[in-house]
BADRENLO-549106 format. One record per residue: residue in three letters; y, x, z of N, C-alpha, C in turn. Coordinates in steps of 0.1 Angstrom, whole numbers, plus 5000, padded with zeros to 4 digits. Layout:
BEGIN
<ALA <Y X Z> <Y X Z> <Y X Z>>
...
//
This chain:
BEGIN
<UNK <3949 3848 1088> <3953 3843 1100> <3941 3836 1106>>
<UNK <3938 3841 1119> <3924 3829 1127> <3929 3815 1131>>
<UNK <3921 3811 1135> <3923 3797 1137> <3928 3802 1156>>
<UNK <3937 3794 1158> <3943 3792 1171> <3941 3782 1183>>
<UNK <3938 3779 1193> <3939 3764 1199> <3945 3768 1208>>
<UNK <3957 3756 1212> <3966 3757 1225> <3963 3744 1231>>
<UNK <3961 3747 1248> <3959 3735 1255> <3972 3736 1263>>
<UNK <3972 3722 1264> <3983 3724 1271> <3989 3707 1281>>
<UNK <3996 3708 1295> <3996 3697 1302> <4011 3688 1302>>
<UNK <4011 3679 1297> <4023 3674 1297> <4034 3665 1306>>
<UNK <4034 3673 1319> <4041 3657 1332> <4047 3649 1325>>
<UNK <4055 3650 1316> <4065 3641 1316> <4076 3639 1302>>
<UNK <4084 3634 1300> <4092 3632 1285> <4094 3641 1282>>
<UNK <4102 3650 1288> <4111 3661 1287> <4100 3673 1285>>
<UNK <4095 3675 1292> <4083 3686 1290> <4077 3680 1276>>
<UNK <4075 3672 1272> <4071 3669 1254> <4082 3674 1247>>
<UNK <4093 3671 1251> <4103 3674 1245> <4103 3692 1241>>
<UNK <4107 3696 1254> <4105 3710 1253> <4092 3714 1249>>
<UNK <4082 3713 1250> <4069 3715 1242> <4072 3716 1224>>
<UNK <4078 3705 1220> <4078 3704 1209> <4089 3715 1204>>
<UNK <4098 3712 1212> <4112 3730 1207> <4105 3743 1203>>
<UNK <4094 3742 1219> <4087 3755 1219> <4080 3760 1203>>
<UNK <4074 3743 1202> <4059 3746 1188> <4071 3750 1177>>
<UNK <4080 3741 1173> <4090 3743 1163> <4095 3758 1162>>
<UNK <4096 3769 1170> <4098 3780 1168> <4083 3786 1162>>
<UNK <4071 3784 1168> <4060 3789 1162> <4055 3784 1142>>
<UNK <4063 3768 1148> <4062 3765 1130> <4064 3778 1120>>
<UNK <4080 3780 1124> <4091 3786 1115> <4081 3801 1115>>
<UNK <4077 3805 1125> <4073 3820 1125> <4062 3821 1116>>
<UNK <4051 3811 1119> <4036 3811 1115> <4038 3806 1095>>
<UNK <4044 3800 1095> <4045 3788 1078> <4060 3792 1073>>
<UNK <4069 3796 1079> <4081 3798 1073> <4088 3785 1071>>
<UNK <4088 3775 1081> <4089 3762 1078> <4084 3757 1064>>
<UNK <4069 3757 1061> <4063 3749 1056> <4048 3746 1056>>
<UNK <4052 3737 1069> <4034 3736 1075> <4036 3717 1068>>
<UNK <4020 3717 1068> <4014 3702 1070> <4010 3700 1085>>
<UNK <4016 3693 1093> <4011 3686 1106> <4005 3674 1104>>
<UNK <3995 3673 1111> <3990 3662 1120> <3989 3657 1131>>
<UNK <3996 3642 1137> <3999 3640 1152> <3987 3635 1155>>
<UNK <3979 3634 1163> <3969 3622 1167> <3970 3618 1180>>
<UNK <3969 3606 1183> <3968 3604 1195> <3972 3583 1195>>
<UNK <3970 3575 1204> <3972 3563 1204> <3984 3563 1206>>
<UNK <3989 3547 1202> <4002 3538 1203> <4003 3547 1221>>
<UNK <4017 3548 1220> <4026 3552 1234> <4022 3568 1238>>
<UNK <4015 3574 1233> <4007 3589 1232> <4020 3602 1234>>
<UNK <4031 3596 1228> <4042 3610 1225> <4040 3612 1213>>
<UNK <4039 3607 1205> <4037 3617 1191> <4049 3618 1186>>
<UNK <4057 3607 1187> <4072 3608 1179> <4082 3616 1191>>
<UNK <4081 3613 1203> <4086 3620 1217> <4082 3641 1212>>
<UNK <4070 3644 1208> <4071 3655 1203> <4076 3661 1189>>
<UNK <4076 3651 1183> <4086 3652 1166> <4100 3655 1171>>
<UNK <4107 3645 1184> <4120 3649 1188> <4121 3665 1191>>
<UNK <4113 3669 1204> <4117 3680 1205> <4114 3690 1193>>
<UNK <4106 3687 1185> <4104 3696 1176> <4119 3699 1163>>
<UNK <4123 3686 1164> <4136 3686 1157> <4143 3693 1162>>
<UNK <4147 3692 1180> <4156 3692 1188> <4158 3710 1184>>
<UNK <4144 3714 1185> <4143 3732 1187> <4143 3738 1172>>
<UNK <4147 3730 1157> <4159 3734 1149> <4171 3731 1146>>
<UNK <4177 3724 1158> <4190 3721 1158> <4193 3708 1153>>
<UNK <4183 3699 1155> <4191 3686 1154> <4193 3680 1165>>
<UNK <4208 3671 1166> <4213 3669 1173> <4215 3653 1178>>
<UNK <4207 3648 1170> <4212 3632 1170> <4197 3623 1169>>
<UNK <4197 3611 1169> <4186 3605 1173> <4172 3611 1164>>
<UNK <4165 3601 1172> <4154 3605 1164> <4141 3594 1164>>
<UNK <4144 3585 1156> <4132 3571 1153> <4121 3573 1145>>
<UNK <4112 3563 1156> <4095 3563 1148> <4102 3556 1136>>
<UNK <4094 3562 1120> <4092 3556 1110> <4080 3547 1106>>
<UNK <4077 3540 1121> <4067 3529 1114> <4068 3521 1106>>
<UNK <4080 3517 1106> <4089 3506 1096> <4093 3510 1080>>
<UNK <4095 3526 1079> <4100 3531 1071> <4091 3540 1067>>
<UNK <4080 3542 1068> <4067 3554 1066> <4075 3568 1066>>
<UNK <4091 3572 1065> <4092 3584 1062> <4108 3579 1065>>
<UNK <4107 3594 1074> <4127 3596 1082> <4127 3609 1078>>
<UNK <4134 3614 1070> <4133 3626 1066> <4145 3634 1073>>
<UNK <4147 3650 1075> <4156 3657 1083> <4158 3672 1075>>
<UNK <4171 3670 1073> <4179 3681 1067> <4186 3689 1078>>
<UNK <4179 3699 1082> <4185 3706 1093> <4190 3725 1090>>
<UNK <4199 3725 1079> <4203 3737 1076> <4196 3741 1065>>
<UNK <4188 3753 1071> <4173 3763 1063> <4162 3753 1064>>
<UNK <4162 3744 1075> <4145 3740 1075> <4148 3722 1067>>
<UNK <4138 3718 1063> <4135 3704 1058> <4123 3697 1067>>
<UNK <4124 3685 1073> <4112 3682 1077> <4112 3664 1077>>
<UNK <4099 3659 1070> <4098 3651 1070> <4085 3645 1075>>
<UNK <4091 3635 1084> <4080 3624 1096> <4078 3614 1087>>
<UNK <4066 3611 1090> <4059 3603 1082> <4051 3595 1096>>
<UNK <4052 3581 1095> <4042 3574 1103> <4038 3563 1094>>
<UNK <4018 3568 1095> <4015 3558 1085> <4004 3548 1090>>
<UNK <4006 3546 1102> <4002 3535 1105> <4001 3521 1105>>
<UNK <4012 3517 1094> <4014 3505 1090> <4007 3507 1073>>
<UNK <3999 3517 1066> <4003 3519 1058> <3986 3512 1054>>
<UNK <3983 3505 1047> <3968 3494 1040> <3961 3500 1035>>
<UNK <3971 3506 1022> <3970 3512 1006> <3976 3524 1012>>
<UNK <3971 3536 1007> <3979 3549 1006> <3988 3545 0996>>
<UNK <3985 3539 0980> <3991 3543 0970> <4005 3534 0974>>
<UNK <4011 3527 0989> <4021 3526 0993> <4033 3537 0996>>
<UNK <4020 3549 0997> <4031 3563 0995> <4043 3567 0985>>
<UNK <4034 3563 0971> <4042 3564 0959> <4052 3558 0965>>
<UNK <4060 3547 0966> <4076 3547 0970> <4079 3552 0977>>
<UNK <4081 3563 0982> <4086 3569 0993> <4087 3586 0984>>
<UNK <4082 3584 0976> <4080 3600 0966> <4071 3611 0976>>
<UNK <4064 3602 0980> <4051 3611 0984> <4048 3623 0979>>
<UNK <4044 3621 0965> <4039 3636 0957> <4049 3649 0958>>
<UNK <4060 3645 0954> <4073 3649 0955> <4076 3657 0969>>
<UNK <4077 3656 0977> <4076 3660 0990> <4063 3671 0994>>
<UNK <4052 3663 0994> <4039 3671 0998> <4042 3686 0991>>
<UNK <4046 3684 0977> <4045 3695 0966> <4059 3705 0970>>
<UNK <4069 3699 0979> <4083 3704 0978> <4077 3718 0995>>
<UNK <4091 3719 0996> <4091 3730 1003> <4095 3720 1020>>
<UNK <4094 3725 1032> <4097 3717 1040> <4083 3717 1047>>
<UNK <4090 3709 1062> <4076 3706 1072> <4073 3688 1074>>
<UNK <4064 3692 1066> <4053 3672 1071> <4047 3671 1082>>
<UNK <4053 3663 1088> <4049 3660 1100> <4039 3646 1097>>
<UNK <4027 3639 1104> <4019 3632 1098> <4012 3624 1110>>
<UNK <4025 3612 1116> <4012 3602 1124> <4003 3591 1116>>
<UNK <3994 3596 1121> <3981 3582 1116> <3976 3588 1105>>
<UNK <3977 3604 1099> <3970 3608 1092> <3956 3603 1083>>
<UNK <3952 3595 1098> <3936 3593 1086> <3937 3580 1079>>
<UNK <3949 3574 1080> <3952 3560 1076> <3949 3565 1056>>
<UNK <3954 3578 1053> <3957 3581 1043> <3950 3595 1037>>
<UNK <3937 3597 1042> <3932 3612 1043> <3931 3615 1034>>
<UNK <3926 3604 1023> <3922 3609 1010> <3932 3617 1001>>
<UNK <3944 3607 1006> <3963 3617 0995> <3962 3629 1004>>
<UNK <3962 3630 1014> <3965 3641 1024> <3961 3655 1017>>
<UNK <3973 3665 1018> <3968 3678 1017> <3956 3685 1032>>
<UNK <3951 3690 1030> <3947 3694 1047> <3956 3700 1053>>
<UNK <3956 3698 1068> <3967 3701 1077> <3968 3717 1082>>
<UNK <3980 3726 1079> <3975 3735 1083> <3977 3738 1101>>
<UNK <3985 3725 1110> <3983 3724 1123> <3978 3711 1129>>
<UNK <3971 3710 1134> <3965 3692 1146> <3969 3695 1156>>
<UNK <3977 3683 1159> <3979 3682 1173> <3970 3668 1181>>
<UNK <3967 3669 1189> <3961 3658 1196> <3968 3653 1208>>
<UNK <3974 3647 1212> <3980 3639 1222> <3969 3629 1226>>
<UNK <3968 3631 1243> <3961 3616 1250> <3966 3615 1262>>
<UNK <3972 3604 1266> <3972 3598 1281> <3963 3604 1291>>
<UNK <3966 3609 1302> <3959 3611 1311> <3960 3600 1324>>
<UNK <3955 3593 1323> <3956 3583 1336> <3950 3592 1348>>
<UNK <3943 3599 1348> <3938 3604 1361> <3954 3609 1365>>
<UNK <3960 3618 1360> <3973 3621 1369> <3982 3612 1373>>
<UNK <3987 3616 1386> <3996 3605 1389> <4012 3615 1388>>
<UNK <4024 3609 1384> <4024 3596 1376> <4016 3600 1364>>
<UNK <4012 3594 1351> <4003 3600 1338> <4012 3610 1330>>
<UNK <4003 3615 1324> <4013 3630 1321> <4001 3627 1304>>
<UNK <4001 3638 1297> <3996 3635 1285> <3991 3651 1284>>
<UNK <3976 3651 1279> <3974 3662 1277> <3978 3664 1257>>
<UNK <3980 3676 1254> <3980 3679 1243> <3973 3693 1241>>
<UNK <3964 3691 1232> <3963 3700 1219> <3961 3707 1206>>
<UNK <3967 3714 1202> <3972 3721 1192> <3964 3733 1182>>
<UNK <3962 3726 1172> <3950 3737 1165> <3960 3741 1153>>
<UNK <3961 3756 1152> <3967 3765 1141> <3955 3768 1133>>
<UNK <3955 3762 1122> <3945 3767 1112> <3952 3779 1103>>
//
């Protein structure tokens, strides 16, 4: 498989939203639900705003919170497994170990991964990046995103 890049413009919540439904079909097709992701982008960026829709477009149906607090919200959605990770709060990687980091990485399922470099060194490499940034030049700000399929 080549390497892929998608650009792409985002007005508004909902369009992240659906963006993310959209990518979550390409997960399942390209990895068979089981990719390593990486979000990047600053505090307010969408990152978790695209984890929702990404949920949303395998059928979950009910909320969906940043794990800054909890490094890891995990989701049982039928066939697919996918677990968000936000490790922005995180000092020490080897904070991972409670959360059964290894265990996971090694299991079957999709890692989703904000603040990745907080932790690069445990990190498997990612086989998608996403990049989210604010665009202030548009009015109202819209967010650009893009998406590298390795």
């Amino acid at each position: 498989m080549r390497v892929q890049k998608i650009r792409h413009n985002l007005p508004d919540e909902q369009a992240t939203i659906t963006f993310g439904a959209e990518l979550a079909a390409q997960l399942i097709q390209r990895y068979r639900g089981r990719a390593v992701v990486f979000l990047a982008g600053q505090l307010g960026a969408g990152k978790t705003t695209l984890v929702r829709g990404l949920l949303a477009g395998l059928g979950h149906s009910g909320a969906v919170k940043s794990p800054t607090y909890t490094l890891l919200e995990p989701y049982s959605l039928g066939d697919h497994e996918v677990y968000h990770f936000d490790l922005y709060r995180v000092n020490d990687p080897q904070e991972l170990e409670f959360v059964g980091f290894d265990e996971i990485v090694d299991g079957p399922g999709m890692k989703m991964f904000e603040w990745a470099e907080k932790a690069a060194d445990w990190l498997p490499a990612p086989d998608v990046s996403i990049a989210l940034e604010v665009n202030t030049q548009s009015h109202p700000v819209s967010r650009d995103v893009v998406v590298v399929f390795d």
